[in-house]
mmCIF file as Biopython writes it, N, C-alpha, C and O atoms, coordinates in Angstrom:
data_model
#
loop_
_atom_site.group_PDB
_atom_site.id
_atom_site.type_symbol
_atom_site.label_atom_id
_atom_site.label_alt_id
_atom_site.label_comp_id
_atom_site.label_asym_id
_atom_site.label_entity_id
_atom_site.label_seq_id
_atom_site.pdbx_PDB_ins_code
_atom_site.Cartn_x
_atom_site.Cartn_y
_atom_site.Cartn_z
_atom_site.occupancy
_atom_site.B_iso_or_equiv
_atom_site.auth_seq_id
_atom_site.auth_asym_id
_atom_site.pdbx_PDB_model_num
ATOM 1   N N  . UNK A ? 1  ? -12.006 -21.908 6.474   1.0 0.0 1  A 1 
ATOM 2   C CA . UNK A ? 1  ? -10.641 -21.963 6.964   1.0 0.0 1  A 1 
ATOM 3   C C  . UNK A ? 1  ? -9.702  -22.119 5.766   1.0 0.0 1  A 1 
ATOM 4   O O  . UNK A ? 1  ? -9.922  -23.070 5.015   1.0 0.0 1  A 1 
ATOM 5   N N  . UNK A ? 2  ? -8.696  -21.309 5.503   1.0 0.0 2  A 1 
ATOM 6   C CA . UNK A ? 2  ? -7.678  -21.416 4.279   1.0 0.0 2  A 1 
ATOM 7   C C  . UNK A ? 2  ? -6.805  -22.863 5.278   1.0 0.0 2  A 1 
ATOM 8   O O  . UNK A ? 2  ? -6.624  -23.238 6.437   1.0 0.0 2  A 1 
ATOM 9   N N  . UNK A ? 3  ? -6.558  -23.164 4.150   1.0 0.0 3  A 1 
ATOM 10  C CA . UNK A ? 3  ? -5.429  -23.799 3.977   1.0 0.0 3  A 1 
ATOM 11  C C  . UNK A ? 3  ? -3.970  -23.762 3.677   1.0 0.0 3  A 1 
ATOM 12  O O  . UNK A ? 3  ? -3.085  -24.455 4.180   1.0 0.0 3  A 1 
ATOM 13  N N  . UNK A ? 4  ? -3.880  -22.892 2.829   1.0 0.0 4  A 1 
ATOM 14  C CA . UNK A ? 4  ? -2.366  -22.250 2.312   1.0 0.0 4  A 1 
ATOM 15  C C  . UNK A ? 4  ? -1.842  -21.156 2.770   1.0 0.0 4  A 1 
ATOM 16  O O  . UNK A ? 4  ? -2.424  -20.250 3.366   1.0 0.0 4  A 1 
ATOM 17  N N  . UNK A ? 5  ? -0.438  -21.258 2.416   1.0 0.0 5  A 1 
ATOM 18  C CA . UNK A ? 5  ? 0.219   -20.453 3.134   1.0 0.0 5  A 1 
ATOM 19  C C  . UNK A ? 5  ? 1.424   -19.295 1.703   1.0 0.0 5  A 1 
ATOM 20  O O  . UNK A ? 5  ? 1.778   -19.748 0.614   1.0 0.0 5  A 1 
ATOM 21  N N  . UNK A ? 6  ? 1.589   -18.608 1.955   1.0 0.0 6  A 1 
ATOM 22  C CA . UNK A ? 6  ? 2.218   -17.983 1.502   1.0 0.0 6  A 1 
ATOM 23  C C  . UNK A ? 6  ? 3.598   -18.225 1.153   1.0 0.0 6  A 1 
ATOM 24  O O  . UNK A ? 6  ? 4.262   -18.354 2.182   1.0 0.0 6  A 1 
ATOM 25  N N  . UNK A ? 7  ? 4.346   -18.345 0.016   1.0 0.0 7  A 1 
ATOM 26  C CA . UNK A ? 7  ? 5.474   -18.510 -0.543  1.0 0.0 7  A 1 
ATOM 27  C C  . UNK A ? 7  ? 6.267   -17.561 0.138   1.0 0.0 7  A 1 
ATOM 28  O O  . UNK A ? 7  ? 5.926   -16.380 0.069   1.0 0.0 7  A 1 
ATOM 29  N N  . UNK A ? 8  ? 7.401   -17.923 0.868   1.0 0.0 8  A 1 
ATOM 30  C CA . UNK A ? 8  ? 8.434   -17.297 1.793   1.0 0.0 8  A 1 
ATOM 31  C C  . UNK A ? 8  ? 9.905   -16.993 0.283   1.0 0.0 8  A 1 
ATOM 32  O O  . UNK A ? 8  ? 10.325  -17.703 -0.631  1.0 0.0 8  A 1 
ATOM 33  N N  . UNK A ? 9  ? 10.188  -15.735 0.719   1.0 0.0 9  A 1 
ATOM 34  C CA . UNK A ? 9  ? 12.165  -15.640 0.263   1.0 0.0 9  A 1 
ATOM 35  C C  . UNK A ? 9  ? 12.745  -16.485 0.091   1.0 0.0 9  A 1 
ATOM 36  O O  . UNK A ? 9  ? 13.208  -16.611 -1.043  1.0 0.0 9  A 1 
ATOM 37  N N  . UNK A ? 10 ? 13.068  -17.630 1.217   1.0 0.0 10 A 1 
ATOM 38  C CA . UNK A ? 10 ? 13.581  -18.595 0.797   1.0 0.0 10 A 1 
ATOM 39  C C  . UNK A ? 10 ? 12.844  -19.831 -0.470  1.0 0.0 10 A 1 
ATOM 40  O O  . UNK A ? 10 ? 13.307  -20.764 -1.126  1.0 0.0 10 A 1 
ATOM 41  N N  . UNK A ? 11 ? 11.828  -19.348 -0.359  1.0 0.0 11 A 1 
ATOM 42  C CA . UNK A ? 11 ? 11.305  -20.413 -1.577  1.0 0.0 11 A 1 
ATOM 43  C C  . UNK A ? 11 ? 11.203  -19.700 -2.547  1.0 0.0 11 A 1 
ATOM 44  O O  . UNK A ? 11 ? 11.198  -20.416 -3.548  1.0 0.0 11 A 1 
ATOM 45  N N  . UNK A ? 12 ? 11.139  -18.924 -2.732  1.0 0.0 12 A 1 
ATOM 46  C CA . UNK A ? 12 ? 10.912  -17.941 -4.182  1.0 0.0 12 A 1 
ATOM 47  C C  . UNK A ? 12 ? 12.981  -18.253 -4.545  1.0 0.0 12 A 1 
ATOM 48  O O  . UNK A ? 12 ? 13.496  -18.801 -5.520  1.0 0.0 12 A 1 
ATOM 49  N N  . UNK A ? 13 ? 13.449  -17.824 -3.687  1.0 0.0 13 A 1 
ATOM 50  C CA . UNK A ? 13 ? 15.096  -18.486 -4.340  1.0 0.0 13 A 1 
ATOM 51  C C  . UNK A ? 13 ? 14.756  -19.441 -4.661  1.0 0.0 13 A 1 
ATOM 52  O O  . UNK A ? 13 ? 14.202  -19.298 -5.751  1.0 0.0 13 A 1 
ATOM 53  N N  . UNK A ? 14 ? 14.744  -20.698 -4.265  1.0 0.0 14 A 1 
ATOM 54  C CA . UNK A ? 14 ? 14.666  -21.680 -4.616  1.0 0.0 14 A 1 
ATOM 55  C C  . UNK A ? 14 ? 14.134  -21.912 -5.924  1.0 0.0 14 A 1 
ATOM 56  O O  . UNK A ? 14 ? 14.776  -22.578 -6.737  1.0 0.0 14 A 1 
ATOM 57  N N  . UNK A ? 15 ? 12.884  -21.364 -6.232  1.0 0.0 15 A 1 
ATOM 58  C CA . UNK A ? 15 ? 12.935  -21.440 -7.459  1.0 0.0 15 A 1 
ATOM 59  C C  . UNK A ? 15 ? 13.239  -20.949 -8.808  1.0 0.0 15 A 1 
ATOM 60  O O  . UNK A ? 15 ? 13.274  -21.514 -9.901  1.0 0.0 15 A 1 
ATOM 61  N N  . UNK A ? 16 ? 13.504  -19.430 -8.335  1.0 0.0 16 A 1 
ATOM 62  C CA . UNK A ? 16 ? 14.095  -18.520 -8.807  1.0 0.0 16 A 1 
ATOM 63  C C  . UNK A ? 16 ? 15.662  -19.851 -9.953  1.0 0.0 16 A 1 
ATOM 64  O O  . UNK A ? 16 ? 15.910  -20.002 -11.149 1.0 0.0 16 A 1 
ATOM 65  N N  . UNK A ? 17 ? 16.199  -20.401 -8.743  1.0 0.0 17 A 1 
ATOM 66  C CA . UNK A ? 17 ? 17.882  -21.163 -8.776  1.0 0.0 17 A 1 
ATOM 67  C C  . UNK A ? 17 ? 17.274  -22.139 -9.911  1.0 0.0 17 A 1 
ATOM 68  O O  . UNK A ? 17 ? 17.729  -22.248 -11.050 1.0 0.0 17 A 1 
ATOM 69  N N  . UNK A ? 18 ? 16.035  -22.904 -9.323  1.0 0.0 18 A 1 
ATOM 70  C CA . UNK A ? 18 ? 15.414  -24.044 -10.277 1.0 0.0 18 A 1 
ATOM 71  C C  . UNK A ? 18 ? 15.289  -23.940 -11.854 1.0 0.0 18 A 1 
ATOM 72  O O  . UNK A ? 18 ? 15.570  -24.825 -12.663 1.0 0.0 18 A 1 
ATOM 73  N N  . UNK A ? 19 ? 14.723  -22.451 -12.160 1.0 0.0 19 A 1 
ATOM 74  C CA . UNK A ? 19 ? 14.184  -22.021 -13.079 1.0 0.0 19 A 1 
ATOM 75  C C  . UNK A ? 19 ? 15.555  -21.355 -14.285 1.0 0.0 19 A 1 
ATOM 76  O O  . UNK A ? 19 ? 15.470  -21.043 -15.473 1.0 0.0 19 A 1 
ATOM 77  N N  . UNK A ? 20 ? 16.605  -21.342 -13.429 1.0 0.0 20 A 1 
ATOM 78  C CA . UNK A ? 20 ? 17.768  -20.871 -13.755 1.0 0.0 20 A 1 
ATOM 79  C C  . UNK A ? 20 ? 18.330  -21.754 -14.411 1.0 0.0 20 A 1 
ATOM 80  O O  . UNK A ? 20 ? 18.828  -21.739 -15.537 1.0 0.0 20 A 1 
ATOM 81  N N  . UNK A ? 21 ? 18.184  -22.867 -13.327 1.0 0.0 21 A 1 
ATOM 82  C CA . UNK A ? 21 ? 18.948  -24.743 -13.925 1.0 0.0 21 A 1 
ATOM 83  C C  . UNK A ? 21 ? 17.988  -25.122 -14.455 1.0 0.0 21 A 1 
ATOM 84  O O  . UNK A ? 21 ? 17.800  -26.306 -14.177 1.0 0.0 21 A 1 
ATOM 85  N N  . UNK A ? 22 ? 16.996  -24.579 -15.325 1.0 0.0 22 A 1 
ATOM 86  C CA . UNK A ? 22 ? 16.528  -25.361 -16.148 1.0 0.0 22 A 1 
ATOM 87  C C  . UNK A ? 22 ? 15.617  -26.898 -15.368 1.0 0.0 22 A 1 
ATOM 88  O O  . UNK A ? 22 ? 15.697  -28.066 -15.749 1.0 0.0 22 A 1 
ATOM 89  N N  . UNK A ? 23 ? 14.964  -26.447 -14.439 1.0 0.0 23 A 1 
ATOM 90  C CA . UNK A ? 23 ? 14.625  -27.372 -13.814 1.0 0.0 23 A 1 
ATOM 91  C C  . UNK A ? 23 ? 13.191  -27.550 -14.080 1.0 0.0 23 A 1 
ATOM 92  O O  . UNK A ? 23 ? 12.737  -26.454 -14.409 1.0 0.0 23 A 1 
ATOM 93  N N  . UNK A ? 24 ? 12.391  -28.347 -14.080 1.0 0.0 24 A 1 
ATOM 94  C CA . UNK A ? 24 ? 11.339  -28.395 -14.459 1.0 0.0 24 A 1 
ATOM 95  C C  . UNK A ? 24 ? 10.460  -28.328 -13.006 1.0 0.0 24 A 1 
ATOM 96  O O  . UNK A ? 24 ? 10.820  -28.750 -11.907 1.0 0.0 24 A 1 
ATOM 97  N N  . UNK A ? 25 ? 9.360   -27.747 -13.319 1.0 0.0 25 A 1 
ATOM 98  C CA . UNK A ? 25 ? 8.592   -27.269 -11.828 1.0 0.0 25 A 1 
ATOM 99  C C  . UNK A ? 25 ? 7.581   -28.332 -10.891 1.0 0.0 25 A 1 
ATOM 100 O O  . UNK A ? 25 ? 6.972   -28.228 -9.827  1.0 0.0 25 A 1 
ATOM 101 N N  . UNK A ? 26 ? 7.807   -29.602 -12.115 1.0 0.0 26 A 1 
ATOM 102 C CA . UNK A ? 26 ? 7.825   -31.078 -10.984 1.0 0.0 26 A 1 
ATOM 103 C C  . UNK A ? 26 ? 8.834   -30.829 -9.841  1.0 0.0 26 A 1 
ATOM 104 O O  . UNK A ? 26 ? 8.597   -30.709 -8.639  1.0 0.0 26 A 1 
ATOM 105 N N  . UNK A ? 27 ? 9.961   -30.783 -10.464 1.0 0.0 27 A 1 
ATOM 106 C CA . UNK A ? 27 ? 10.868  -31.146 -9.589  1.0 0.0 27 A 1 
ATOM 107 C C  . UNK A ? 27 ? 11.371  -30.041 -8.601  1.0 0.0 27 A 1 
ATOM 108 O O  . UNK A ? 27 ? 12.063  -30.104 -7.585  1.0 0.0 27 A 1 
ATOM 109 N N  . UNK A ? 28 ? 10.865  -29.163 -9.163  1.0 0.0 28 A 1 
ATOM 110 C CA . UNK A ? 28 ? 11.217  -27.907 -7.787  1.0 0.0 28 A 1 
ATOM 111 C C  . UNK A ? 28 ? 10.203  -27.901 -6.630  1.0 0.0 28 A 1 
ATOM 112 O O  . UNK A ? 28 ? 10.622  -27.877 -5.472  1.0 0.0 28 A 1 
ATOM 113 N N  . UNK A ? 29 ? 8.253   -27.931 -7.026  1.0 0.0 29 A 1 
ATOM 114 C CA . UNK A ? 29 ? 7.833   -28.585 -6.200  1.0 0.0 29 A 1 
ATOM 115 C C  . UNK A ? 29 ? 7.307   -29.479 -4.799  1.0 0.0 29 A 1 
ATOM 116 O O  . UNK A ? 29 ? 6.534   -29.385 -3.846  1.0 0.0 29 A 1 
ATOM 117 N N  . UNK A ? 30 ? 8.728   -30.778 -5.658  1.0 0.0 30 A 1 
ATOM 118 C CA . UNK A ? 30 ? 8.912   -31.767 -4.795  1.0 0.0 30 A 1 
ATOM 119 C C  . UNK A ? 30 ? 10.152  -30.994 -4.150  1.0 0.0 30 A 1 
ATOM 120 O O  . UNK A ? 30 ? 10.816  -31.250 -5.154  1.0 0.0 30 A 1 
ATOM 121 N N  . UNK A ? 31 ? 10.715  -30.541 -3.654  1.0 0.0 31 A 1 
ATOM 122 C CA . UNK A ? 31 ? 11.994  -29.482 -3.207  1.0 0.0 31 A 1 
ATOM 123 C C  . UNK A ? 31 ? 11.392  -29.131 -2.180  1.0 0.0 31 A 1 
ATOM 124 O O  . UNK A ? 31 ? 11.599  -29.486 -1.019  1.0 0.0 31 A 1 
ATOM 125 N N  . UNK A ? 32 ? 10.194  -28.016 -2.822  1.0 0.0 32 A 1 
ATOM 126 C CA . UNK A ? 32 ? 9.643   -27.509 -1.837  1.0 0.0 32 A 1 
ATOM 127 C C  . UNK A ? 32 ? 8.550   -28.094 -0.919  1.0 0.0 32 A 1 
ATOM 128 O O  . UNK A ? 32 ? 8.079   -27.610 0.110   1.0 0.0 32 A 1 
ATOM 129 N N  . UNK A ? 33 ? 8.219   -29.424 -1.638  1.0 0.0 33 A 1 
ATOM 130 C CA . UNK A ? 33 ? 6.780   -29.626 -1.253  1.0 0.0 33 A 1 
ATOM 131 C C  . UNK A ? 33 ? 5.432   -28.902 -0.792  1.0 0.0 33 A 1 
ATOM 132 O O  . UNK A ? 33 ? 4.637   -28.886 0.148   1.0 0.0 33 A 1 
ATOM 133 N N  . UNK A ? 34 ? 5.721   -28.183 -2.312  1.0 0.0 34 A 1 
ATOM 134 C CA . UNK A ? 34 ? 4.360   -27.400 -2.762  1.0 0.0 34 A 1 
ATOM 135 C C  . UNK A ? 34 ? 3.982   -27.880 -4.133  1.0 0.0 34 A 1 
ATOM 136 O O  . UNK A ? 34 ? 4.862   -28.226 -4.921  1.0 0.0 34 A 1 
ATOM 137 N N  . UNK A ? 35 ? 2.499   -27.922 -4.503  1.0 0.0 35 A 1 
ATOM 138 C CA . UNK A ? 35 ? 1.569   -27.998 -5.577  1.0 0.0 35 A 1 
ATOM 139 C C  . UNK A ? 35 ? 2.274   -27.146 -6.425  1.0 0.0 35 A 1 
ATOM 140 O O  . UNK A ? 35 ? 2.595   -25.965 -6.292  1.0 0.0 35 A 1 
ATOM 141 N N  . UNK A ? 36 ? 2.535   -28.284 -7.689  1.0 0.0 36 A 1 
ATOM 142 C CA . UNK A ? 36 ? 3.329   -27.487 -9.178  1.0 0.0 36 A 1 
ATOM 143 C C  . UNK A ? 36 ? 2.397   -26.020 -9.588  1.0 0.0 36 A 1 
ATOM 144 O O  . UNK A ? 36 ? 2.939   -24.970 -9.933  1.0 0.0 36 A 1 
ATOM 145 N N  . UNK A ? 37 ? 0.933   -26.210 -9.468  1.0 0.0 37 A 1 
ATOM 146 C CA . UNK A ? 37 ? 0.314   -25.237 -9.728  1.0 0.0 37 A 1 
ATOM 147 C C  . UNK A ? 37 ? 0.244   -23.978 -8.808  1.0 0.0 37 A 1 
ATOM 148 O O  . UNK A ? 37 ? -0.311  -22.891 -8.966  1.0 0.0 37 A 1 
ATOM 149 N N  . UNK A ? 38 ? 0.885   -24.417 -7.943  1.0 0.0 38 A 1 
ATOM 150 C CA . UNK A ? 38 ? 1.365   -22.925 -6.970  1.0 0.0 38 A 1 
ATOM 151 C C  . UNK A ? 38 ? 2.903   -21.789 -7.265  1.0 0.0 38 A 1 
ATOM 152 O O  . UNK A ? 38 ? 3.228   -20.622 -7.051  1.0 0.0 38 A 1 
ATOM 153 N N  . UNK A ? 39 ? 3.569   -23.223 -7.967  1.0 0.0 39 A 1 
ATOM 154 C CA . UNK A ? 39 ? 5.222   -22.963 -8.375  1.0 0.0 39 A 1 
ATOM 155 C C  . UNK A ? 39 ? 4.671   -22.225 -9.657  1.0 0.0 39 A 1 
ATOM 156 O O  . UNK A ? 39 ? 5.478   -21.323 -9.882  1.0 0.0 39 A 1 
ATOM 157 N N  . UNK A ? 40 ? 4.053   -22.208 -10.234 1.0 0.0 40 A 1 
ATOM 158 C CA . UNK A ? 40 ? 3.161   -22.095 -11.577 1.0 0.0 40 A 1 
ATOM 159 C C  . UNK A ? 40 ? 2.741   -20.510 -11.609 1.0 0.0 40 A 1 
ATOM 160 O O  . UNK A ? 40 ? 3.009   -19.576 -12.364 1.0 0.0 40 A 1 
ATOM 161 N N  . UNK A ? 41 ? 1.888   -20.676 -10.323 1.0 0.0 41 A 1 
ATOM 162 C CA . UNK A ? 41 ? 1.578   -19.179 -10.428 1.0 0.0 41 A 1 
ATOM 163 C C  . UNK A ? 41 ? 2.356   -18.496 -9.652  1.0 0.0 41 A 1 
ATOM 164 O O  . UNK A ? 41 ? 1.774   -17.425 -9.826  1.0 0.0 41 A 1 
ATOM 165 N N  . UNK A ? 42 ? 2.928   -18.318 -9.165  1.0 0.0 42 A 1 
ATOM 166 C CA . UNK A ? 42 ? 4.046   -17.850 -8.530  1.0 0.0 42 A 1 
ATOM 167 C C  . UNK A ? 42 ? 4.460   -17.115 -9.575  1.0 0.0 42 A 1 
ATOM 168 O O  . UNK A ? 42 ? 4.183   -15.951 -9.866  1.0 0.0 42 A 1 
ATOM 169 N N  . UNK A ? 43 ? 5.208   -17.965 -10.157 1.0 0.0 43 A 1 
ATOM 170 C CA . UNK A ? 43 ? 6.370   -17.131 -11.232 1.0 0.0 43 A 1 
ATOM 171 C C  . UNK A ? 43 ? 5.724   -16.391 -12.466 1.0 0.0 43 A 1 
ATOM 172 O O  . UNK A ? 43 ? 6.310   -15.493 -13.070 1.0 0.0 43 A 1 
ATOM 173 N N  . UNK A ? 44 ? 4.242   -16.928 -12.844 1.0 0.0 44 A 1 
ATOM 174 C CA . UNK A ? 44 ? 3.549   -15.912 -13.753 1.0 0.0 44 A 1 
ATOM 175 C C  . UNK A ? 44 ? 3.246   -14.514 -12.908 1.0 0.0 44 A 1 
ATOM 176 O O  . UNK A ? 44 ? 3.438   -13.417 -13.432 1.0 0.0 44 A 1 
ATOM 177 N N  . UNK A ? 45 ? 2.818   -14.641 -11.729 1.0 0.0 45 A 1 
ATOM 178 C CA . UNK A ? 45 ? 2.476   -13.695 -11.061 1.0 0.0 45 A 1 
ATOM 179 C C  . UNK A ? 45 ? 3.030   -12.823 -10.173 1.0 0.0 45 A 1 
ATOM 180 O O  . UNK A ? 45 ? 2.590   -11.815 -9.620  1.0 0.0 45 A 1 
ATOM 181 N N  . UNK A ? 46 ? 4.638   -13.699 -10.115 1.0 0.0 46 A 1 
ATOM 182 C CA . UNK A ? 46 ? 5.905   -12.057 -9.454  1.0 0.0 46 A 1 
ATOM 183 C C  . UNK A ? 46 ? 6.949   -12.268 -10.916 1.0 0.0 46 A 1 
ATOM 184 O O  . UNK A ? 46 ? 8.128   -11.917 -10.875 1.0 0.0 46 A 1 
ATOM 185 N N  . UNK A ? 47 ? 6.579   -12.637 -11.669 1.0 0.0 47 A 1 
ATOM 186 C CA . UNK A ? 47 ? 8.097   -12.556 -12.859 1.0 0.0 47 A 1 
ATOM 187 C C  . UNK A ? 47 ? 8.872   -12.996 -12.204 1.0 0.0 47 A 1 
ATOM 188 O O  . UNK A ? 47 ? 9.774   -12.217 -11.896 1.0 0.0 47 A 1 
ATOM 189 N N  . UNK A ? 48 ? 8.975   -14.725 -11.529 1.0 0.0 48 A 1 
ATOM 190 C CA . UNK A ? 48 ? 10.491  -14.733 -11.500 1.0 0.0 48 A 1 
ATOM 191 C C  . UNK A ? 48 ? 11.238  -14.954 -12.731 1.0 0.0 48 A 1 
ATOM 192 O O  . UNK A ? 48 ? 10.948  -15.790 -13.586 1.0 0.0 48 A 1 
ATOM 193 N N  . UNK A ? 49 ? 12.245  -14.123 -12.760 1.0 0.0 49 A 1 
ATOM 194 C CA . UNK A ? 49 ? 13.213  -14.568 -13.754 1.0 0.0 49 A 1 
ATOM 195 C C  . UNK A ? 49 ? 13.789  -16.245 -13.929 1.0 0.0 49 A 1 
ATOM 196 O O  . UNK A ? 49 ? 14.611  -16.527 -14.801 1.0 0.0 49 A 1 
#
């Protein structure tokens, strides 16, 4: 049985905005309340800007 779920539009903004402000991906994360190592690969793995 998975457990996880897929990063939605609205959270990819979100960090997209985070990553913009210089935010560190602790703290975006806790925002989203998702695992830093998900915020992590995320953005290695769609280029967010």
């Amino acid at each position: 049985m998975k457990t996880w779920k897929h990063i939605n539009l609205e959270q990819r903004k979100v960090i997209s905005s985070g990553i913009a402000h210089n935010d560190k991906l602790i703290e975006i994360s806790k925002r989203l309340s998702l695992d830093p190592r998900s915020i992590s690969r995320e953005v290695k793995r769609n280029r967010i800007p």
